[in-house]
LODO-355369 format. One record per residue (C-alpha): x, y, z. Coordinates in steps of 0.5 Angstrom, whole numbers, plus 500, padded with zeros to 3 digits. Example, Ala and Ser with C-alpha at 12.3 -4.5 7.8 and 13.67 -1.06 7.14 Angstrom:
# LODO-355369
<rec><x>525</x><y>491</y><z>516</z></rec>
<rec><x>527</x><y>498</y><z>514</z></rec>
# end
This chain:
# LODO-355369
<rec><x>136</x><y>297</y><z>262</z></rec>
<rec><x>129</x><y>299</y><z>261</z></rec>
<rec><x>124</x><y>303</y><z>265</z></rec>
<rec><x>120</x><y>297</y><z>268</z></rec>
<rec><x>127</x><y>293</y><z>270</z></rec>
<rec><x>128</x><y>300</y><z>274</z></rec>
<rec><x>122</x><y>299</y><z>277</z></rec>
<rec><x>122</x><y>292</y><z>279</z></rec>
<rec><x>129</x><y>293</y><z>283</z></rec>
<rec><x>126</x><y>299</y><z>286</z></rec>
<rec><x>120</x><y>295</y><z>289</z></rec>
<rec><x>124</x><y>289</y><z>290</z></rec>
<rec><x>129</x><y>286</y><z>295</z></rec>
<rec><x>133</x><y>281</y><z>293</z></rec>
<rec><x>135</x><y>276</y><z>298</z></rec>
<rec><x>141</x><y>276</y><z>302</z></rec>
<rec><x>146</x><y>274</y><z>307</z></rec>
<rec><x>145</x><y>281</y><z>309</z></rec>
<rec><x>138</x><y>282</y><z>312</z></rec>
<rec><x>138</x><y>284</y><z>319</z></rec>
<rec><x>131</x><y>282</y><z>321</z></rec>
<rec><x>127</x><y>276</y><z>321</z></rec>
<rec><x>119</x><y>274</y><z>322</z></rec>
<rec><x>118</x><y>267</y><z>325</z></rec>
<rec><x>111</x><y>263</y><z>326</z></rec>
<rec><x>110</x><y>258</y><z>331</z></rec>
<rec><x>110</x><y>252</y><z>326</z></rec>
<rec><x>118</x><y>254</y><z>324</z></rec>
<rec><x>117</x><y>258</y><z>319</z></rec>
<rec><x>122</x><y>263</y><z>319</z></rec>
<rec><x>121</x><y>269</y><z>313</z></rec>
<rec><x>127</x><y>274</y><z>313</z></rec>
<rec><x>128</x><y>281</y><z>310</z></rec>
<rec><x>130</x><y>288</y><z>313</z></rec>
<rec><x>129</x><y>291</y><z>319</z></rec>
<rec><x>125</x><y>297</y><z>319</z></rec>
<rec><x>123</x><y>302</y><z>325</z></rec>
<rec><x>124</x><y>300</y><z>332</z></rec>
<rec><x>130</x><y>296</y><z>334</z></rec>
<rec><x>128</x><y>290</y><z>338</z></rec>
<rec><x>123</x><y>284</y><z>339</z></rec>
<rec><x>116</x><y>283</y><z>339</z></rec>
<rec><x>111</x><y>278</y><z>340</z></rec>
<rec><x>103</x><y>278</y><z>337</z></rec>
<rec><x>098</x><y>275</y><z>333</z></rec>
<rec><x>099</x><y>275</y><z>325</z></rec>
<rec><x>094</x><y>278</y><z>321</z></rec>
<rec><x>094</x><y>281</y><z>314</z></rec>
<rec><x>090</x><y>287</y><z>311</z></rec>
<rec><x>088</x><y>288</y><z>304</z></rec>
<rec><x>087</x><y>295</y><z>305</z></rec>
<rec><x>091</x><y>300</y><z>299</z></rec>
<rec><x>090</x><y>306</y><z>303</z></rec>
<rec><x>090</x><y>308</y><z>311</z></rec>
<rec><x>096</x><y>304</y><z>314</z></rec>
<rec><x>097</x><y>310</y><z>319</z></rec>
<rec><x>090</x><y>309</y><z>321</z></rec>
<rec><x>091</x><y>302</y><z>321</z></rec>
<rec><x>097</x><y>302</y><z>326</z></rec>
<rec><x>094</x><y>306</y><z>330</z></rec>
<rec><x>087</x><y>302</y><z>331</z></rec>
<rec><x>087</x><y>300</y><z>338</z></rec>
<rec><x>083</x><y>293</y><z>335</z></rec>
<rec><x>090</x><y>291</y><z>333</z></rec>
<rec><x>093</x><y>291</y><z>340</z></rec>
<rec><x>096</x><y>285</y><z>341</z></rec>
<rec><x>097</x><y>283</y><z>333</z></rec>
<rec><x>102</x><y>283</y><z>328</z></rec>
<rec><x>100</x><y>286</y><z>321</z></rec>
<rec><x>101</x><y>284</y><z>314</z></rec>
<rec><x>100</x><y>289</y><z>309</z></rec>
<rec><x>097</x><y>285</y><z>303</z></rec>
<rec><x>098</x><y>292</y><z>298</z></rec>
<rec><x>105</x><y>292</y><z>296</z></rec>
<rec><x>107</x><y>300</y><z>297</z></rec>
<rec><x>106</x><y>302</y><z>303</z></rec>
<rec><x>109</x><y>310</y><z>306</z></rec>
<rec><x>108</x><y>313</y><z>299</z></rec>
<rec><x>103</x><y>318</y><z>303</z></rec>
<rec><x>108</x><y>319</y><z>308</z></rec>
<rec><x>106</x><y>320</y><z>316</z></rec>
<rec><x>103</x><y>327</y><z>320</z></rec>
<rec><x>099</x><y>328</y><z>326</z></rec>
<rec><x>092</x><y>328</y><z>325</z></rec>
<rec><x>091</x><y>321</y><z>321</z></rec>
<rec><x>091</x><y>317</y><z>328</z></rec>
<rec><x>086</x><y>314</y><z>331</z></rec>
<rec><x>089</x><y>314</y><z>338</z></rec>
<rec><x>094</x><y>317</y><z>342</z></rec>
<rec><x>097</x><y>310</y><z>344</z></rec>
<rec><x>099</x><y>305</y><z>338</z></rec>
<rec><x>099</x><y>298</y><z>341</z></rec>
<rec><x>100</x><y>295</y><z>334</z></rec>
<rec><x>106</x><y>289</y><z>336</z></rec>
<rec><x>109</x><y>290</y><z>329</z></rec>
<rec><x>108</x><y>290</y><z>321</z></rec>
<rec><x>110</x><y>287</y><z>315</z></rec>
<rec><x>110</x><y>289</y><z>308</z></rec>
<rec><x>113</x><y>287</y><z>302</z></rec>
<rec><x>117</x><y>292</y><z>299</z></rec>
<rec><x>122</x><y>297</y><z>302</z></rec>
<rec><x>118</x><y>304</y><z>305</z></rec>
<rec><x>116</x><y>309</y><z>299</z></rec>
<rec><x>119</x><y>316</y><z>299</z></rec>
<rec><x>112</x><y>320</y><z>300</z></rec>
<rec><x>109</x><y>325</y><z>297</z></rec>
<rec><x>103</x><y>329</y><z>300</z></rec>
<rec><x>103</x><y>336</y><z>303</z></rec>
<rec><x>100</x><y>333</y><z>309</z></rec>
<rec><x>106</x><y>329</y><z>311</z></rec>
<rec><x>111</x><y>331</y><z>317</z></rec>
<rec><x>114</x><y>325</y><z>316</z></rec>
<rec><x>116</x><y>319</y><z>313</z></rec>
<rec><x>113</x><y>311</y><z>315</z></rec>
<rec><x>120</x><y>309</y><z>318</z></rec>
<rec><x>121</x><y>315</y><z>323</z></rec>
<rec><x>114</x><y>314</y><z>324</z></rec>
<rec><x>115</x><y>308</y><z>327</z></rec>
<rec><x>121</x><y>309</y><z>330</z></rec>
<rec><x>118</x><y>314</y><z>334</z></rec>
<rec><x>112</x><y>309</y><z>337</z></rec>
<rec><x>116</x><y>304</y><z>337</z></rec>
<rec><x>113</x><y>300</y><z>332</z></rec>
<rec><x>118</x><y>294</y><z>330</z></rec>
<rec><x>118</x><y>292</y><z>322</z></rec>
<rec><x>120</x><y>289</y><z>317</z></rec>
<rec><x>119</x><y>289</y><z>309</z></rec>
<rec><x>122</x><y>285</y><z>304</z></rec>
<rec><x>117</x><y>279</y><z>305</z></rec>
<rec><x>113</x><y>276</y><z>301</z></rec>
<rec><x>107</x><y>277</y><z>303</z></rec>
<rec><x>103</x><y>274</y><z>298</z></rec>
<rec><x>105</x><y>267</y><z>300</z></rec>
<rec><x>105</x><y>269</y><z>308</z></rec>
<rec><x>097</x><y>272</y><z>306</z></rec>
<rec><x>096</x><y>265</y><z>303</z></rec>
<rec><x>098</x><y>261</y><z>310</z></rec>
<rec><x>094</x><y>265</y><z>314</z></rec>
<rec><x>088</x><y>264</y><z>310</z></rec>
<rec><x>089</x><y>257</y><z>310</z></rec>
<rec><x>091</x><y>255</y><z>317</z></rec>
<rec><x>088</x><y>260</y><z>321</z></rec>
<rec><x>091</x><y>266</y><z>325</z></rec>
<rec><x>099</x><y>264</y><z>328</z></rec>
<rec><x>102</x><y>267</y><z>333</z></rec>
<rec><x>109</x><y>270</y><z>331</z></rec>
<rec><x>115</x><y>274</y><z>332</z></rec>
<rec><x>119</x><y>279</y><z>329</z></rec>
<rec><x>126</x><y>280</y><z>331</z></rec>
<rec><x>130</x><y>287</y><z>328</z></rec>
<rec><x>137</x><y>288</y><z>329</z></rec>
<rec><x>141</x><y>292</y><z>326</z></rec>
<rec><x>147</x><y>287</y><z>326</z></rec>
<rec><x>142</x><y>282</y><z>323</z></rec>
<rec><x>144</x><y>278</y><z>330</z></rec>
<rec><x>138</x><y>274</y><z>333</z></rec>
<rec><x>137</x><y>266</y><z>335</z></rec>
<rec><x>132</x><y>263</y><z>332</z></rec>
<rec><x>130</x><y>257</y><z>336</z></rec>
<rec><x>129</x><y>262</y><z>342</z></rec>
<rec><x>125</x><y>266</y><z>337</z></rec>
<rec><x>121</x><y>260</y><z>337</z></rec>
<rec><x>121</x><y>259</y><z>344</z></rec>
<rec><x>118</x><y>266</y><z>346</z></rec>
<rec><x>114</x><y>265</y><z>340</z></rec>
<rec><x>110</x><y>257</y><z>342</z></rec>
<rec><x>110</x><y>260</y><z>349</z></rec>
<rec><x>106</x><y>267</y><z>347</z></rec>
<rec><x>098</x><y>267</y><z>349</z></rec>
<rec><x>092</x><y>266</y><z>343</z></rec>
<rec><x>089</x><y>272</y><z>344</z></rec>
<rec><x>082</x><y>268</y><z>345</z></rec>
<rec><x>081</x><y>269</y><z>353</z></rec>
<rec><x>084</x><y>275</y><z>354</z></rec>
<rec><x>080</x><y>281</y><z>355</z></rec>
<rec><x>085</x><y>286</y><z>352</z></rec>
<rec><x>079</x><y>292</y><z>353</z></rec>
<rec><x>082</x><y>293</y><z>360</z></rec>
<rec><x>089</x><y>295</y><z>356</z></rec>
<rec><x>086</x><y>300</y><z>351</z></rec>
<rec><x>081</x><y>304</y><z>354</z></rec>
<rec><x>082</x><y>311</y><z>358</z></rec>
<rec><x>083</x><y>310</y><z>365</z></rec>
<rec><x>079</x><y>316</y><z>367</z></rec>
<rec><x>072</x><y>319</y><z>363</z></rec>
<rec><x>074</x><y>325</y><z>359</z></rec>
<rec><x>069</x><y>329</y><z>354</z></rec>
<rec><x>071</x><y>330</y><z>347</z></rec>
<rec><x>073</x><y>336</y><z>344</z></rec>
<rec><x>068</x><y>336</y><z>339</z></rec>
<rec><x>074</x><y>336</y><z>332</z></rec>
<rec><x>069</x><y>335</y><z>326</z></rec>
<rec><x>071</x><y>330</y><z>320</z></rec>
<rec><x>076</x><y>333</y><z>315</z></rec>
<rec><x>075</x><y>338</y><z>310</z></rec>
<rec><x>078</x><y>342</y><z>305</z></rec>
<rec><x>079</x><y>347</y><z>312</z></rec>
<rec><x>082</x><y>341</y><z>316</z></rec>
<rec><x>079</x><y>339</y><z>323</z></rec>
<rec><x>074</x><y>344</y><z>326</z></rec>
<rec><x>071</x><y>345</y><z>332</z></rec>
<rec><x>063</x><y>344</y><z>332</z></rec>
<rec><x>060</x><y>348</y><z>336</z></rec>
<rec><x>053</x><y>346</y><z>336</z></rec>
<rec><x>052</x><y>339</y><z>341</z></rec>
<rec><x>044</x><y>338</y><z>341</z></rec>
<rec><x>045</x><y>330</y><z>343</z></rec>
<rec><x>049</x><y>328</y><z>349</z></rec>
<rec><x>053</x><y>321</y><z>347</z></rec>
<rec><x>056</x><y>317</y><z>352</z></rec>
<rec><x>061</x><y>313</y><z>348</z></rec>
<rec><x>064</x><y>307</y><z>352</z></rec>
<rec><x>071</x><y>306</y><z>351</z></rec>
<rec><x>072</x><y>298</y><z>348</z></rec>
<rec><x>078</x><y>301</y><z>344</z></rec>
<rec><x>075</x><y>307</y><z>341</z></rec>
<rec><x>077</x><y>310</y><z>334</z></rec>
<rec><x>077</x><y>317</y><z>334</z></rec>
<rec><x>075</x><y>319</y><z>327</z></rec>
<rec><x>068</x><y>315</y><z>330</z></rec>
<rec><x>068</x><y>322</y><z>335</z></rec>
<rec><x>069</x><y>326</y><z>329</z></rec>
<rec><x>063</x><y>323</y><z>326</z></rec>
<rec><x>059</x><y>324</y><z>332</z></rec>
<rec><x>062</x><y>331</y><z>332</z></rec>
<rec><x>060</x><y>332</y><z>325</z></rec>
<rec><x>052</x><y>330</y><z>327</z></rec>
<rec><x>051</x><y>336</y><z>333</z></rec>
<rec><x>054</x><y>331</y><z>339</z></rec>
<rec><x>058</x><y>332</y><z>344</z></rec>
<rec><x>061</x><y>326</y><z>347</z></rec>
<rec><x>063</x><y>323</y><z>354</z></rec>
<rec><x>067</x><y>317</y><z>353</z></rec>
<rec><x>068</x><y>313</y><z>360</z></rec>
<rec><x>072</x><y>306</y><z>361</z></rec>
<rec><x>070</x><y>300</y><z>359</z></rec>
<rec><x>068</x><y>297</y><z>365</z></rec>
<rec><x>063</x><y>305</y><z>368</z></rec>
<rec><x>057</x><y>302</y><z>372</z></rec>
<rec><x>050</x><y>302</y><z>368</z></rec>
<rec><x>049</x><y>308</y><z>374</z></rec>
<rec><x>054</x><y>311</y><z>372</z></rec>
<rec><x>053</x><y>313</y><z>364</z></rec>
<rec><x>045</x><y>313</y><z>366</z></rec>
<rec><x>047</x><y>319</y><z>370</z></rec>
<rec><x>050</x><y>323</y><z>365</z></rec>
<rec><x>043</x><y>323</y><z>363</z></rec>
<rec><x>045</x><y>320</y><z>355</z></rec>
<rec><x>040</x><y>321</y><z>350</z></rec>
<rec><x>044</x><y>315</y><z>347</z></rec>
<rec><x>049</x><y>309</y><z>348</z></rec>
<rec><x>055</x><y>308</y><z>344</z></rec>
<rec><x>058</x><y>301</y><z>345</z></rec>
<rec><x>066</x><y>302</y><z>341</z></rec>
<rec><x>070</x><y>297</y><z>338</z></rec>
<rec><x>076</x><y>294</y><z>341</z></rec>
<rec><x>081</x><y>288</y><z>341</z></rec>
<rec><x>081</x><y>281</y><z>344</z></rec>
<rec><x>075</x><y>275</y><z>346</z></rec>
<rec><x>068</x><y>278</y><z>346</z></rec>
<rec><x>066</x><y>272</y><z>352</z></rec>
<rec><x>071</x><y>275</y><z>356</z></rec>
<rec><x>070</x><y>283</y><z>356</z></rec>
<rec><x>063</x><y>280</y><z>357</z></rec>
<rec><x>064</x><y>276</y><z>363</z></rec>
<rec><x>064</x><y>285</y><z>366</z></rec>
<rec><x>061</x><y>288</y><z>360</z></rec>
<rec><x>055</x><y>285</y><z>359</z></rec>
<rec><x>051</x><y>285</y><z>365</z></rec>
<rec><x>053</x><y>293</y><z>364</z></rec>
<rec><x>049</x><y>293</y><z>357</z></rec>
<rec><x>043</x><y>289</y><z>360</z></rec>
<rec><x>041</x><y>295</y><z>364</z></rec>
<rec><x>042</x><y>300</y><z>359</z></rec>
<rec><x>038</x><y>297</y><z>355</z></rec>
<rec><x>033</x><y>295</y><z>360</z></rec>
<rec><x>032</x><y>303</y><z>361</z></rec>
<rec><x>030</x><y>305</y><z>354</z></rec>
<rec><x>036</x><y>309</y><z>352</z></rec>
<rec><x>038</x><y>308</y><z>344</z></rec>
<rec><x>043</x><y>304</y><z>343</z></rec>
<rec><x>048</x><y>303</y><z>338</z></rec>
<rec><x>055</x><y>298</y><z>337</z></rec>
<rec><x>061</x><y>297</y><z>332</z></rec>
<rec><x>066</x><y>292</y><z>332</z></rec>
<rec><x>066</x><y>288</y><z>339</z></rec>
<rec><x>061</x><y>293</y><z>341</z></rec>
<rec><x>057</x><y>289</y><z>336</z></rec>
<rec><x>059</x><y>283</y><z>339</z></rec>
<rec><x>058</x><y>286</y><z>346</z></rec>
<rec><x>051</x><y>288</y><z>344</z></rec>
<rec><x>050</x><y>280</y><z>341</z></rec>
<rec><x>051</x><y>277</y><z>348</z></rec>
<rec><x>047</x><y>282</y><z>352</z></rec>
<rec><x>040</x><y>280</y><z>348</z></rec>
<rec><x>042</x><y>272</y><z>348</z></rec>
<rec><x>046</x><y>271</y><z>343</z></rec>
<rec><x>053</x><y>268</y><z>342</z></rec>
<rec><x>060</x><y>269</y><z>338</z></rec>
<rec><x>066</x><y>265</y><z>336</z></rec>
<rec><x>073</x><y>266</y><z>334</z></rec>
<rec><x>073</x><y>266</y><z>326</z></rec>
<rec><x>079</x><y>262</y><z>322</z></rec>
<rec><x>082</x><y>269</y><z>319</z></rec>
<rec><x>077</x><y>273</y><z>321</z></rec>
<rec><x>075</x><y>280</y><z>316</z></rec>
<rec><x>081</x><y>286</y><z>315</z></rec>
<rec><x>081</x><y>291</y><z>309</z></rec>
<rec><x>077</x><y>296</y><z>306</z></rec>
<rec><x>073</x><y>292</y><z>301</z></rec>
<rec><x>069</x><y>288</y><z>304</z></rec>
<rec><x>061</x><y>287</y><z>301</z></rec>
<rec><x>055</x><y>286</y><z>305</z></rec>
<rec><x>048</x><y>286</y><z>304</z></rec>
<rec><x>042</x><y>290</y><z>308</z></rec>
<rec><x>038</x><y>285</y><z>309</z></rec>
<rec><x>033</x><y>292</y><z>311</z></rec>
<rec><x>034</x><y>295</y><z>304</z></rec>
<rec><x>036</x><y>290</y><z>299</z></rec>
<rec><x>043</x><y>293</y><z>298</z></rec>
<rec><x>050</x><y>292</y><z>298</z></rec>
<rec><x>054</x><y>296</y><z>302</z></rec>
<rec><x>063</x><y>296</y><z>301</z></rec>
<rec><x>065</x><y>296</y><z>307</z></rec>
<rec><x>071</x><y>297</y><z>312</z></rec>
<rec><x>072</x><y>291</y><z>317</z></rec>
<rec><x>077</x><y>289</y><z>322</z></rec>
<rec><x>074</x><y>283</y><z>326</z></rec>
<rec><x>078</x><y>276</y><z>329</z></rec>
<rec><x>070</x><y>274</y><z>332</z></rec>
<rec><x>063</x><y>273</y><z>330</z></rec>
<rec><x>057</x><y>273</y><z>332</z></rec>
<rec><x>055</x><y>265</y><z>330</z></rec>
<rec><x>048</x><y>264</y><z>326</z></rec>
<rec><x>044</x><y>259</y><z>330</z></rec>
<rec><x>045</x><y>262</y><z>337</z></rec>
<rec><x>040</x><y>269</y><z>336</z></rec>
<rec><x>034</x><y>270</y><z>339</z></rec>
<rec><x>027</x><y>271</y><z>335</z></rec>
<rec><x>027</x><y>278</y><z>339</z></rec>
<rec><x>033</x><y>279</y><z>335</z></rec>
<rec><x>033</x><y>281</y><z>327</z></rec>
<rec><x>039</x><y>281</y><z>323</z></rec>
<rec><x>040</x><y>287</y><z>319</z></rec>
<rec><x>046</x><y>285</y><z>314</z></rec>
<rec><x>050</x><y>279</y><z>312</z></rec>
<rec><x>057</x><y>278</y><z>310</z></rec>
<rec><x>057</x><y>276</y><z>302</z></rec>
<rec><x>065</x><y>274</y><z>303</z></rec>
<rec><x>062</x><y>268</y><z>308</z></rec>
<rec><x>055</x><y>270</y><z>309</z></rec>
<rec><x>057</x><y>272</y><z>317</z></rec>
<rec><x>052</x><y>276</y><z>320</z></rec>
<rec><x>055</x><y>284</y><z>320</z></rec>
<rec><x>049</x><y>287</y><z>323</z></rec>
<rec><x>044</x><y>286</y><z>328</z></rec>
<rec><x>037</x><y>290</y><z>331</z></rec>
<rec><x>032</x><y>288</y><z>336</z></rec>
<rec><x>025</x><y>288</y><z>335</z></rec>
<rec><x>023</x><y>291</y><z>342</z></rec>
<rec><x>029</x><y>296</y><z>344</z></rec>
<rec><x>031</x><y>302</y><z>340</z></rec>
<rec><x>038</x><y>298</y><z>339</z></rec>
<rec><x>042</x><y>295</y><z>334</z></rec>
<rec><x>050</x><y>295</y><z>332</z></rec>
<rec><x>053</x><y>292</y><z>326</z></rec>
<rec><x>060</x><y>289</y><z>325</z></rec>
<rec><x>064</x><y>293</y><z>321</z></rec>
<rec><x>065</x><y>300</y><z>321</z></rec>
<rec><x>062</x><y>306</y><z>319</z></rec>
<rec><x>067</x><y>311</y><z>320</z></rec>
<rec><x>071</x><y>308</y><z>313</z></rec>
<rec><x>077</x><y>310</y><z>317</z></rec>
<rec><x>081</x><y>308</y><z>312</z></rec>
<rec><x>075</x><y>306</y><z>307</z></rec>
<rec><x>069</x><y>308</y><z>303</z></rec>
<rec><x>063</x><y>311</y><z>305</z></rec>
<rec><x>058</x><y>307</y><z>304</z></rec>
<rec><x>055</x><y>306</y><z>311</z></rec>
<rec><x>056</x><y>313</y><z>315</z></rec>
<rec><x>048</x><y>313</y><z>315</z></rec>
<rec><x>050</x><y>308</y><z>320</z></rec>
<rec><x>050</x><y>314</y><z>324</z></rec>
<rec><x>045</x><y>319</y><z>322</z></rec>
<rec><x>041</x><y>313</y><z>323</z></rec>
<rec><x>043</x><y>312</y><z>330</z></rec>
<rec><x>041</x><y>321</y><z>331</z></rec>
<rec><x>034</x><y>319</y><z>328</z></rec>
<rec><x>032</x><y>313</y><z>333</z></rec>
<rec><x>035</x><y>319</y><z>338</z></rec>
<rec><x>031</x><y>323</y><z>337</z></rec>
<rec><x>024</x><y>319</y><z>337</z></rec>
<rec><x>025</x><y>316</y><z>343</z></rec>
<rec><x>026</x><y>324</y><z>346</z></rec>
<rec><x>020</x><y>325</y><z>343</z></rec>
<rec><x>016</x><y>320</y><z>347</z></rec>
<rec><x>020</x><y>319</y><z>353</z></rec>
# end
């Protein structure tokens, strides 16, 4: 046999009568393939991510709380899991899936492999799927709400799965932020981004920062810790008066999961009076959304939405083309922003808007993410751009 035939039983499972876990969508399509991680049951939207490396980062991104997702690159696990890589302390993920079986991992920063990972956060998933035709549907019908069933007996009843599927809420009118924020404010310990040394500790803070929590990514801390600043995170819904006694010397907006109308409906007015007090202002994610209907602006659900690490946009400011990270389900929709408030940069997959910036206030926030946790680097300026604006309006308030 030769060696590519070796290669393609080793990333192929063949099908079975043996499998023992199943996906099913609400339209009855039913993928079968074998179970990995947590045993069980679960529920979610369905959505796929293009990104090659960073599946832990990925699964632990509290932006993917309430949904299901489908890894487009074929080998996922091959760098194993540790306990630095996460971007919260809690995965609220409701379920992966991948294309080929875990891969044996090699990197002399893993612990562990990615199925005892999931296991140990409960995450249930299944691989051998076909991913690629699963991506195709998502892409040409939108997202589907789905369920994942693991059974170690392969033992589970599609028509109820169907049932718990049809009956599972669209994620649109949820407000999922009250999930995932913290329950109470904490400051952050001051970890810097990673380095041949690991993560240190900054200990020179010249900016405080008050981050609100939406669903906040840790390596986005890091990067305010690699920039002098020493972060307060509050919960999504603090009052206006609240942060502003905290005397910040900017606002971070974060991003988060759910419908932007509905965190709005509390957020918004939040916003509004902290931009009313001139303090610096900056948003990803849904806090770019967020930050969109608080000058005026609307949003919209998208048809598949944006996940990789690969994503093209244009500065509209500079004329240049950034490749960035992106996990967004909503938009902020074109004909509704107000003159006072300029776009700053477009998608070049769809021509969505990807950033934002008033003309009168020292705030502005983009849509994807800077923090390229997983992804390039190509927009950490983001950050430093925010530290500049921080610092002219220090010098003439």
């Amino acid at each position: 046999m030769s060696k590519e035939t070796n290669l393609e039983n080793k990333y192929k499972i063949k099908d079975s009568i043996n499998t023992n876990a199943i996906l099913i969508l609400e339209d009855g399509e039913e993928f079968h393939g074998f179970g990995i991680g947590f045993n069980g049951t679960s529920s979610g939207e369905i959505c796929f991510n293009t990104s090659i490396t960073g599946y832990q980062e990925i699964l632990t991104d509290p932006s993917y709380s309430g949904q299901i997702i489908n890894f487009t690159f074929p080998h996922i696990g091959n760098v194993g899991a540790n306990n630095e890589d996460l971007e919260a302390d809690k995965t609220w993920v409701k379920g992966a899936v991948f294309s080929a079986e875990v891969s044996h991992y090699s990197n002399y920063r893993a612990l562990e492999n990615l199925d005892q990972w999931l296991k140990k956060n409960k995450i249930i998933a299944i691989c051998g799927v076909d991913t690629r035709k699963l991506t195709l549907k998502i892409r040409k019908f939108g997202a589907k709400k789905a369920t994942i069933a693991f059974d170690k007996n392969g033992k589970y009843n599609s028509k109820e799965l169907l049932k718990i599927t049809k009956e599972l809420p669209s994620l649109e009118n949820i407000d999922l932020t009250r999930e995932v924020t913290c329950k109470s404010s904490y400051q952050w310990v001051g970890n810097k981004l990673w380095s041949s040394k690991g993560y240190e500790i900054q200990k020179n803070n010249k900016y405080n920062i008050v981050a609100i929590d939406y669903g906040i990514k840790t390596n986005i801390l890091r990067n305010f810790s690699e920039l002098g600043c020493k972060v307060t995170v509050v919960p999504s819904t603090t009052s206006s008066k609240e942060i502003l006694n905290l005397k910040p010397d900017g606002v971070f907006l974060s991003n988060g999961p759910g419908d932007p109308d509905v965190t709005g409906k509390y957020a918004v007015k939040i916003i509004q009076e902290i931009i009313s007090s001139n303090t610096p202002v900056f948003g990803i994610c849904l806090g770019h959304q967020l930050l969109a209907l608080s000058l005026g602006a609307k949003t919209k659900r998208m048809h598949q939405g944006h996940r990789g690490a690969n994503h093209p946009v244009k500065n509209l400011v500079n004329n240049k083309v950034e490749i960035t990270s992106q996990n967004h389900g909503f938009e902020v929709t074109k004909d509704s922003v107000p003159k006072d408030v300029e776009v700053t940069h477009v998608s070049l997959f769809d021509n969505s808007i990807e950033g934002i910036k008033s003309k009168n206030k020292p705030v502005f926030s983009v849509q994807y993410h800077p923090e390229s946790s997983p992804g390039p680097h190509d927009s950490n300026y983001l950050f430093k751009d925010f530290i500049k604006i921080i610092g002219k309006n220090k010098i003439y308030a």
